[in-house]
C-alpha positions as CSV (number, residue, x, y, z in Angstrom):
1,X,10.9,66.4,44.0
2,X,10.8,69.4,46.4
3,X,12.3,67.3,49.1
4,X,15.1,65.9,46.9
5,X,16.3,69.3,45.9
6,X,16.4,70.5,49.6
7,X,18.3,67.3,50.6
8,X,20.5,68.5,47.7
9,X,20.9,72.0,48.6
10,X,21.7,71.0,52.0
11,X,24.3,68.6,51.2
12,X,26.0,72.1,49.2
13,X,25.6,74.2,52.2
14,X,27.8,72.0,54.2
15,X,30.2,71.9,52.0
16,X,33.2,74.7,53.2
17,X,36.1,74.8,51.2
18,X,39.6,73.3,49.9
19,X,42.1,74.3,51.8
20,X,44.8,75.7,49.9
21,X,42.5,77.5,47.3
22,X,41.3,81.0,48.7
23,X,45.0,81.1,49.7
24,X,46.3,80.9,45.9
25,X,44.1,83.1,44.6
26,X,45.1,85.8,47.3
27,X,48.7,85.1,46.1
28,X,47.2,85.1,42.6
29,X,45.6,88.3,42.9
30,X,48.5,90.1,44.7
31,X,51.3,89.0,42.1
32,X,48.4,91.2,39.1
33,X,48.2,93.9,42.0
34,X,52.4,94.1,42.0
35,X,52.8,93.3,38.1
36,X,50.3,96.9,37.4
37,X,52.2,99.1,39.0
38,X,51.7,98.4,43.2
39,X,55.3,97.5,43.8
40,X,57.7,100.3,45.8
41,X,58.1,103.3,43.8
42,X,62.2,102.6,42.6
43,X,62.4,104.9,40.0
44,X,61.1,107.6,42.1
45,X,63.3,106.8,44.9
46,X,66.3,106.4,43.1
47,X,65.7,108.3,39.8
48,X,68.0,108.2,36.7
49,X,69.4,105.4,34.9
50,X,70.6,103.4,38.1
51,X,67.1,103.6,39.3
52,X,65.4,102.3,36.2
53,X,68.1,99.1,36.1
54,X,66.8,98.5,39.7
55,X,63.8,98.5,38.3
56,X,64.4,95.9,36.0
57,X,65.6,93.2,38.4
58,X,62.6,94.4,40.5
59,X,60.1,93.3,37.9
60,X,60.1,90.0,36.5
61,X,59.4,87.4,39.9
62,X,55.8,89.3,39.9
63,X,54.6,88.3,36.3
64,X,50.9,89.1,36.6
65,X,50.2,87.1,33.3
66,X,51.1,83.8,34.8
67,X,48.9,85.1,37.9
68,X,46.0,84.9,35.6
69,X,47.1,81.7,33.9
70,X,46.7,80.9,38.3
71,X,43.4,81.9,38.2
72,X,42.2,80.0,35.5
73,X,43.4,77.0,36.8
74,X,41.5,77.8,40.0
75,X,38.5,78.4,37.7
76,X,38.4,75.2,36.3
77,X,39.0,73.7,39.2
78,X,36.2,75.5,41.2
79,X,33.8,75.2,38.5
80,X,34.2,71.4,37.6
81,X,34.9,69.4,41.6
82,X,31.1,69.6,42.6
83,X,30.6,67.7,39.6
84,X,33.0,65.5,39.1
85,X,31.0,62.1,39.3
86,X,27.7,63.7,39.2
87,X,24.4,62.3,37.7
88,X,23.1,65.3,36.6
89,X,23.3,69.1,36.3
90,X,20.7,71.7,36.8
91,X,22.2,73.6,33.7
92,X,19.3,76.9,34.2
93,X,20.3,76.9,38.4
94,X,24.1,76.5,37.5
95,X,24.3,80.0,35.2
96,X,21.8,81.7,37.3
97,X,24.7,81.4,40.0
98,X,27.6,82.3,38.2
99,X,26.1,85.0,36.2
100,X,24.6,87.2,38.8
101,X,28.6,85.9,41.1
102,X,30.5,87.7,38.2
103,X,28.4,89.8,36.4
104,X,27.3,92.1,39.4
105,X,30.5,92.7,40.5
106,X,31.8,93.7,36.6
107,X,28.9,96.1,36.0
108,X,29.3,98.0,39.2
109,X,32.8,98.7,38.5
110,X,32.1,99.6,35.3
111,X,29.5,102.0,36.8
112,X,31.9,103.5,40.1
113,X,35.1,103.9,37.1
114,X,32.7,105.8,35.1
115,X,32.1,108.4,37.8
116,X,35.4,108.3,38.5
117,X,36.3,109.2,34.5
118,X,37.5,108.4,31.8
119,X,40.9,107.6,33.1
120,X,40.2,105.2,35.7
121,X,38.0,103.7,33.3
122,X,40.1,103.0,30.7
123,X,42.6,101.6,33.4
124,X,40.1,99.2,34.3
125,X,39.2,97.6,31.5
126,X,42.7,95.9,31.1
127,X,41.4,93.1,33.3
128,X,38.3,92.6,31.2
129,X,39.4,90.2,28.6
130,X,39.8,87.6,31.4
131,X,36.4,88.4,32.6
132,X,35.1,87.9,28.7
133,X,36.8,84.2,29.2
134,X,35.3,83.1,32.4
135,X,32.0,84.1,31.2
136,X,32.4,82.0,28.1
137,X,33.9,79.2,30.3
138,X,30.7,79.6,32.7
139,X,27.9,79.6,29.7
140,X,30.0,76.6,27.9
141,X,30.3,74.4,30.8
142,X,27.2,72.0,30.8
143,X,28.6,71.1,27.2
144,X,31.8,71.1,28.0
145,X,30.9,68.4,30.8
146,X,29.4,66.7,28.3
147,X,32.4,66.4,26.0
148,X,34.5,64.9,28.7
149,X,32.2,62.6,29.6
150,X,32.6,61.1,26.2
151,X,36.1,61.9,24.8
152,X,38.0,61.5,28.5
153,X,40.0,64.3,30.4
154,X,42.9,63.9,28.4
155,X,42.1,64.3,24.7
156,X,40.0,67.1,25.5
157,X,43.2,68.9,27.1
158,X,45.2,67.4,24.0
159,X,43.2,69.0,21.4
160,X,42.8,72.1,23.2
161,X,46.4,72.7,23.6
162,X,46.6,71.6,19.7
163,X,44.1,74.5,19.0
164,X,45.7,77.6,21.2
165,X,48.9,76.3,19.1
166,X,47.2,76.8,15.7
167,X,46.0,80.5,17.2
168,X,49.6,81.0,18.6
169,X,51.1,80.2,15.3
170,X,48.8,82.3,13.4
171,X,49.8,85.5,15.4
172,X,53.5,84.2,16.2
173,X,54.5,87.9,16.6
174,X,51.9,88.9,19.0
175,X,53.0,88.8,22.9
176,X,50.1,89.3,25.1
177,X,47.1,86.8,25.3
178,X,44.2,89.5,25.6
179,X,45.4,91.1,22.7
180,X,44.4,88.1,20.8
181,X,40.7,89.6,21.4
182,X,37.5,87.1,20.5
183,X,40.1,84.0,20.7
184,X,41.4,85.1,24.0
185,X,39.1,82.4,25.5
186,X,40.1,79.6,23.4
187,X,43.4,80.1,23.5
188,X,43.3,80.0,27.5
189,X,40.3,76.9,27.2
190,X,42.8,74.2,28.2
191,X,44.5,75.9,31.0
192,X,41.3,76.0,32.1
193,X,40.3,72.2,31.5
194,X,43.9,71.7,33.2
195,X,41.9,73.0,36.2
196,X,38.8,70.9,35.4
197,X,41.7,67.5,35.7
198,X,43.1,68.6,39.0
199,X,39.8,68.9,40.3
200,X,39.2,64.9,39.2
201,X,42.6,64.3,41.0
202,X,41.8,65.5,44.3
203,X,38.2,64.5,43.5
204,X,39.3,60.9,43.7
205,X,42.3,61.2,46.1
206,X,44.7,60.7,43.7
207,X,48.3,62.0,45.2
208,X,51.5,63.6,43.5
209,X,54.5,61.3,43.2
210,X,57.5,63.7,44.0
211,X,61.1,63.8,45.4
212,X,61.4,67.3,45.3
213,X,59.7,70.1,48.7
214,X,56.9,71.9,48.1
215,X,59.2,75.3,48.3
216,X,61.2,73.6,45.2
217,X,58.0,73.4,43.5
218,X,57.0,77.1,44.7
219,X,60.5,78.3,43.5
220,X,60.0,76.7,40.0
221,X,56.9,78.4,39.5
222,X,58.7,81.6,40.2
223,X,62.0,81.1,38.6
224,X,59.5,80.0,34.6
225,X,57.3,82.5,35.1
226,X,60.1,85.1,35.7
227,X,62.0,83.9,32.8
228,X,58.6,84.1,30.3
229,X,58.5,88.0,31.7
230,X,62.3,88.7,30.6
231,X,61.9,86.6,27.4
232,X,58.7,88.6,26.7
233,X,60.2,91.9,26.7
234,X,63.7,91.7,25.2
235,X,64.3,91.3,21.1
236,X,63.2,89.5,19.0
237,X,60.2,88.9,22.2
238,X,59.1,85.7,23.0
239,X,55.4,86.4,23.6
240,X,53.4,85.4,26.7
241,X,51.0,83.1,23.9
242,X,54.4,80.8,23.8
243,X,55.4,80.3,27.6
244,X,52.0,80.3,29.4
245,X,50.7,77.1,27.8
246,X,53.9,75.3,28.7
247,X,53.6,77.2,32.6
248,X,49.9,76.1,32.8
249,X,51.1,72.1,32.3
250,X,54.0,72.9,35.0
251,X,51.5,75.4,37.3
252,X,48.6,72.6,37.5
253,X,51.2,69.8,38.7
254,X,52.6,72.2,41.9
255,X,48.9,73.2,42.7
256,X,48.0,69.5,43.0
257,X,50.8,69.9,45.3
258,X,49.5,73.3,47.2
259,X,46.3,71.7,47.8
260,X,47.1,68.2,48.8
261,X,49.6,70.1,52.0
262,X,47.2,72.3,52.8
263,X,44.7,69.9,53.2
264,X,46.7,67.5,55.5
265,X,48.2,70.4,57.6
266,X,47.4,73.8,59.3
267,X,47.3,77.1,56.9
268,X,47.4,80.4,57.8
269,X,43.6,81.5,58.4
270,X,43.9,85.1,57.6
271,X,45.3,83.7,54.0
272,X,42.5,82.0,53.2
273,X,40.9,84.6,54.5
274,X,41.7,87.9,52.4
275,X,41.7,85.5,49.6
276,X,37.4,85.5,49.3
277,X,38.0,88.3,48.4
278,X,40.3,87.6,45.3
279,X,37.7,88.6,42.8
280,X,37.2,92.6,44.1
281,X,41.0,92.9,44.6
282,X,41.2,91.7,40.9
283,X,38.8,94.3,39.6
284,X,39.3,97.3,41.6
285,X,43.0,97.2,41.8
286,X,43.7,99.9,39.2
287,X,41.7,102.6,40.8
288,X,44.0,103.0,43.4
289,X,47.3,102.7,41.0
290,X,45.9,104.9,38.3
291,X,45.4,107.7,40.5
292,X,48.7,106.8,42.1
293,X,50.5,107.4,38.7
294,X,48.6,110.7,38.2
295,X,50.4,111.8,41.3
296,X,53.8,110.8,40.6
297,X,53.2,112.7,37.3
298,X,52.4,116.1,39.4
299,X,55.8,115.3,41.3
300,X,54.0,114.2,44.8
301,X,56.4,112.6,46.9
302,X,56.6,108.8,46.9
303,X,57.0,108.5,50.5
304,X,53.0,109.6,51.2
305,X,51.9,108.2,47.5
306,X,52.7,104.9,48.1
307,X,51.5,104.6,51.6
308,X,48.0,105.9,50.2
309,X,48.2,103.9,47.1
310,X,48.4,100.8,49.6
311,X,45.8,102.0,51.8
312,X,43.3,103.2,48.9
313,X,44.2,98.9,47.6
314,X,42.6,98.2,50.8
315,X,39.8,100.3,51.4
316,X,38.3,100.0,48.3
317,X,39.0,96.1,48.3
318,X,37.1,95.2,51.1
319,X,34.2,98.2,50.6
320,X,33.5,96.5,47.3
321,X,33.8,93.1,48.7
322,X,30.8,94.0,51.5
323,X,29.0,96.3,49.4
324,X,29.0,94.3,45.9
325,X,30.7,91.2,45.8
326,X,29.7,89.4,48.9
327,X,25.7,90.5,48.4
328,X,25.8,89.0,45.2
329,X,27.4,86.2,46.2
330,X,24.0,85.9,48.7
331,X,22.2,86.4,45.9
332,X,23.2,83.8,43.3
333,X,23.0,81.4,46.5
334,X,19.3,82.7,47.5
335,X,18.5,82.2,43.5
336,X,19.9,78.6,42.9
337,X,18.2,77.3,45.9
338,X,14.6,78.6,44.5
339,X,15.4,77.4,41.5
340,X,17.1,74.3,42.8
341,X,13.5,73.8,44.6
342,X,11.2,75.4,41.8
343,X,12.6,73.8,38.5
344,X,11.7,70.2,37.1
345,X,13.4,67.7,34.8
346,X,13.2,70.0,31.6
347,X,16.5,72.4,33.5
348,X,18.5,68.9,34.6
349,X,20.7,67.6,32.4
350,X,21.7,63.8,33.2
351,X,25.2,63.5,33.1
352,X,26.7,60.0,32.7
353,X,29.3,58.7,34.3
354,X,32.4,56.9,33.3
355,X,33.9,53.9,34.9
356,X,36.9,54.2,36.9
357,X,38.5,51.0,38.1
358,X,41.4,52.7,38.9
359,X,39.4,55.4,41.8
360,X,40.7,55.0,45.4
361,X,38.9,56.3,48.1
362,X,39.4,59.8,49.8
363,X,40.8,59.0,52.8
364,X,39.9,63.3,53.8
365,X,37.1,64.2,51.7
366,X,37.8,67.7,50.6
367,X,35.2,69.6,49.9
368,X,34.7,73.3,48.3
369,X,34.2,76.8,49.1
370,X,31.0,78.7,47.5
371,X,33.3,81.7,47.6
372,X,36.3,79.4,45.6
373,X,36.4,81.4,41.9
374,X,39.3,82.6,40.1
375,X,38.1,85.8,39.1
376,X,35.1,85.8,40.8
């Protein structure tokens, strides 16, 4: 047994990553940093009503909401390629990992931002409704496995999307998806499972049909996601709970595409890179901004805020990525090997598996990154 589960855990620690992932959720996280309040100062440069208009056209390519909807794509994606075709799942090892990956981070913000007060605390805490989903995604996962196993991919994803409907439609007027609270994470469930099908894709080397670039693709994603912004803030509002769903279907197809390029062609390192680190620019982001919009409100001048507001984003990025982040990244992996070695039959969970004629072979077997989570 003991030798089994070593063989296992080596086979994981060769794994590295799939190219193209860390990279997106870099872009991911960046578009939330811009959407809160990072981009140039405008209105302080230019203030008055020409400024504000300015403004306006300024803020609706970096739609942090369909970041997120990015991010939960990733998740699923992350969380569901190891396993794709496996015979079994240590369900105790698997939430072991991914509690003490996301949950040490969250509590130690939580911690810092209540030093800091009240303020940055409360600024914080507009992230935390995505947090609330991943953790339900994380803890439901092992039974979620199960249910495609037996129902197939697509009628999970089917009924899912039939379900956030019924929530959307019960709180038509409502235009942000964390304020639908406890339903937040089923509402977002099959962007999530939309991650779990492109993980299946790449899993068995299916590739994209398409006439169209990649840019196109990239330009698309831009051109809906900017157009759900406007729609969601003019009158009558067409709320985000109405054009995500519909982005999620469109954002899955172009990160098939992402992935598939980067995997057969040279990306930029440093990307990939900065993008481990996705997760701590995702929660720490609004320290720097909130007390960037406390000194705008004392009349500071933009031209040494902003600079400092981009260097404080940085900073405190990369100190809470090698203080917190990164050691409890170490530390799930340090835990799921023990218990990978430690643990018998009664913490596996046989997963069966369905026949698929239809699988090719990968001609590049892609294989993922420990660090590769969406908000983690």
């Amino acid at each position: 047994m003991n030798n089994n589960a070593n063989s296992n855990a080596t086979t994981k620690e060769q794994s590295l990553f799939v190219k193209g992932v860390d990279a997106m959720r870099f872009w991911s996280a960046l578009w939330v940093v811009l959407y809160h309040g990072a981009r140039f100062p405008i209105t302080q440069v230019v203030p008055g009503p020409f400024g504000e208009r300015l403004d306006n056209i300024n803020k609706p390519p970096f739609n942090g909401v369909a970041a997120v909807v990015v991010f939960f794509i990733i998740s699923g994606f992350c969380i569901h390629y190891p396993y794709v075709g496996a015979r079994e799942l240590n369900w105790l090892e698997f939430w072991c990992k991914r509690m003490i990956r996301i949950l040490i981070p969250f509590f130690a913000l939580q911690l810092i931002t209540h030093r800091l007060g009240l303020g940055y605390s409360t600024a914080v805490e507009m992230v935390f409704w995505t947090i609330y989903c991943e953790i339900s995604y994380y803890v439901g996962y092992p039974f979620i496995r199960l249910v495609i196993v037996r129902f197939g991919m697509m009628p999970c994803i089917f009924t899912s999307f039939l379900i956030s409907l019924a929530i959307a439609i019960a709180h038509y007027k409502m235009t942000f998806i964390g304020d639908l609270s406890q339903t937040s994470w089923i509402f977002c469930l099959p962007m999530w499972l939309l991650g779990c099908q492109l993980a299946e894709y790449l899993k068995r080397g299916n590739s994209p049909k398409t006439i169209v670039s990649l840019w196109a693709w990239r330009l698309g994603a831009l051109a809906i996601s900017s157009s759900s912004m406007v729609v969601a803030h003019t009158h009558p509002a067409i709320g985000y709970i109405w054009t995500m769903p519909a982005f999620a279907i469109y954002a899955s197809r172009w990160l098939h595409r992402e992935f598939i390029t980067a995997t057969n062609s040279a990306s930029a390192i440093w990307i990939e890179r900065l993008g481990v680190a996705g997760y701590s620019i995702y929660l720490t982001h609004k320290i720097s901004i909130h007390w960037a919009e406390q000194q705008y409100l004392t009349h500071h001048p933009w031209y040494w805020v902003w600079p400092a507001e981009c260097a404080g984003l940085i900073l405190i990025t990369l100190t809470f990525f090698g203080l917190v982040e990164y050691p409890a990244h170490r530390l799930s992996k340090f835990v799921g090997k023990k218990l990978s070695a430690n643990m018998g039959a009664a913490t596996r969970l046989d997963l069966p598996i369905i026949e698929q004629a239809s699988e090719r072979p990968i001609k590049k077997p892609l294989v993922i990154n420990e660090l590769n989570s969406p908000s983690e």
